[in-house]
C-alpha positions in Angstrom: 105.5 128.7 103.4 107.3 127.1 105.7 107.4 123.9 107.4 107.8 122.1 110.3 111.0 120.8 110.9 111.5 116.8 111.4 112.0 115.1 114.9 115.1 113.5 113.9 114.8 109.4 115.7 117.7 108.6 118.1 116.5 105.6 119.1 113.6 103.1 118.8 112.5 99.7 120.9 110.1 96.9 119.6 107.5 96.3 122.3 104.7 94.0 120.9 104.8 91.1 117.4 101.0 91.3 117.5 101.0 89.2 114.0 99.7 91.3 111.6 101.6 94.5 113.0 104.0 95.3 115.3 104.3 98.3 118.2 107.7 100.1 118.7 108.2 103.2 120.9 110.8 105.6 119.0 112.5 107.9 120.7 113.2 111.7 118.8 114.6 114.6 119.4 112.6 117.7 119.4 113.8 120.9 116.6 112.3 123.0 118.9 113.6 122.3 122.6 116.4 119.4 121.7 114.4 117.2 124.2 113.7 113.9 123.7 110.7 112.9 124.0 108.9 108.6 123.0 106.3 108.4 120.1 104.7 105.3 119.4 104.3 103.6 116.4 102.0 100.5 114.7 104.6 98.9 112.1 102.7 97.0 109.4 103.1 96.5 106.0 101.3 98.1 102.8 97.5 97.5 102.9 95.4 96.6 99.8 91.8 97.5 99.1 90.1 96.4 96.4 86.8 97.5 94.8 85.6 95.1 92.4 83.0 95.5 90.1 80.7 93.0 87.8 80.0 93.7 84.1 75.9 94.2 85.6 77.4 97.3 87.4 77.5 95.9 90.9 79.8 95.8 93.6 80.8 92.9 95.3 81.2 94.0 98.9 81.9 92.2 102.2 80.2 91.9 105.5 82.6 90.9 108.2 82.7 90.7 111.7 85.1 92.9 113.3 86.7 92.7 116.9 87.8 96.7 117.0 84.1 97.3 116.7 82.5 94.3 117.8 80.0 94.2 114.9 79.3 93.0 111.7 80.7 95.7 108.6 80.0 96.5 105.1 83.0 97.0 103.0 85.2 96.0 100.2 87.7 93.2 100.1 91.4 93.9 101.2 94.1 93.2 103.7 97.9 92.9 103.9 100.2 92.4 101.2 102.3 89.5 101.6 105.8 89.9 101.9 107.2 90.0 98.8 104.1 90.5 97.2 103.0 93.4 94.4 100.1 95.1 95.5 98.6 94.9 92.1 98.8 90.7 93.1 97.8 91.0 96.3 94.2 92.7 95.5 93.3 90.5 92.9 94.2 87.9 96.1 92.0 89.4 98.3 89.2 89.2 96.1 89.3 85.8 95.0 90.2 84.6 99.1 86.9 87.4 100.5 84.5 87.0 97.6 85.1 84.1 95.3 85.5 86.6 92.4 87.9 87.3 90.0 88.7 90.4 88.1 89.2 90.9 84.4 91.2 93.5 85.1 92.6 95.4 88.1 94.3 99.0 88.1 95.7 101.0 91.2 93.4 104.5 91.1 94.9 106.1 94.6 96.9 105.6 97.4 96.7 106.8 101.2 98.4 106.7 104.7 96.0 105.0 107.1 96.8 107.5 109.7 100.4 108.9 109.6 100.0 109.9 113.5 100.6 106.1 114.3 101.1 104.4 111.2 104.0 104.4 108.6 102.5 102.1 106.1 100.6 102.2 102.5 96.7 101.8 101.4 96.4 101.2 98.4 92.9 101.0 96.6 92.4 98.7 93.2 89.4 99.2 90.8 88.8 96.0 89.6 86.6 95.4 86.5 84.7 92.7 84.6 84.5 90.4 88.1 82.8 86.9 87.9 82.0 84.8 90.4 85.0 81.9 89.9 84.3 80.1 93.5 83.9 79.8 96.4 85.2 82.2 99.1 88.6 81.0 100.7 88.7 83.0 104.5 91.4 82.3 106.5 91.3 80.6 110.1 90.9 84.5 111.5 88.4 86.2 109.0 84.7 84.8 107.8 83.0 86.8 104.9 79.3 87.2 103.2 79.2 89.0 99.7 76.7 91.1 99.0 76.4 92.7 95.5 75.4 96.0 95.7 74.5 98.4 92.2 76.6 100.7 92.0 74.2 103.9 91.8 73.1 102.9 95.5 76.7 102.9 96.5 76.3 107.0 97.9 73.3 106.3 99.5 74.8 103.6 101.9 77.9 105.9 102.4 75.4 108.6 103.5 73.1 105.8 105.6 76.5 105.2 107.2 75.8 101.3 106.0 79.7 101.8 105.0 81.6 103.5 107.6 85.2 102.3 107.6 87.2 105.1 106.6 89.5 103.3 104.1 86.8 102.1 102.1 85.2 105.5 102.3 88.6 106.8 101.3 88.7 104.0 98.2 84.9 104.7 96.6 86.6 108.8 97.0 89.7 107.2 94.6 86.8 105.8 92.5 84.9 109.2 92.1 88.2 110.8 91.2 89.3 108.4 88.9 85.8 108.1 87.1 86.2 111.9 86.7 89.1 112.4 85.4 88.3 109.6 83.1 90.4 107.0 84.3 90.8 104.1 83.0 90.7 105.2 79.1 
């Protein structure tokens, strides 16, 4: 089969520093008609989610306010990785900093592009096992956090009540499935 051939990039311009990603306008040159033609793009770096789970079987998840929405979420920890920063660190971060847990263990089980239409960035989703409650949660100035442990046997029910409907942690409980399926972990 074939494929598409690339839009090989001429050019590109930084527009916006909006803190936790940028917007550039690239400019490519089309196989087809050798026009060129702008894209826009959001430039952030790799994303971490993180689905951490208690030795009772729960699931510590989040609620969160959140400005694209303008509502309150369900969903799992995660954010940005740090410059510099291994993913593998930077979820066991986000769990301690959203939930005031921390992980006996914590293993990648998948990986995604958030939306390769606009982004050029990393998701990656951590299983982490054997969590305890360590603290107390640690938001930053720009996030504030609940926990809420859920058991895990409810978790398809609230997918399906649409209680959970961000797409990345929809994509990160599909890593889960996979990886409990193919036996991961052992």
């Amino acid at each position: 089969m074939s494929q598409p051939k690339p839009w090989p990039e001429i050019g590109r311009e930084h527009l916006q520093d909006c803190a936790v990603f940028d917007v550039s306008r690239s400019w490519t040159r089309s196989p087809r008609d050798g026009r060129t033609r702008p894209f826009y793009r959001i430039d952030s770096g790799a994303w971490v989610n993180v689905i951490p789970v208690t030795m009772a079987g729960d699931v510590v998840m989040v609620h969160q306010f959140r400005h694209g929405l303008r509502a309150n979420t369900l969903e799992i920890p995660g954010g940005l990785v740090d410059p510099g920063e291994d993913p593998a660190t930077a979820a066991a971060r986000e769990l301690r900093e959203e939930t005031g847990y921390r992980a006996g263990s914590v293993r990648e089980i998948g990986t995604v592009n958030p939306n390769p239409a606009l982004f050029g960035n990393r998701v990656y989703t951590y299983l982490a096992e054997a969590c305890v409650q360590e603290g107390e949660i640690q938001n930053s100035a720009n996030e504030e956090t609940t926990v809420e442990l859920v058991p895990e046997a409810e978790i398809p029910d609230r997918l399906r009540a649409g209680d959970v409907d961000h797409a990345l942690v929809i994509a990160a409980f599909h890593w889960w499935a996979l990886d409990r399926a193919l036996g991961g972990g052992e």
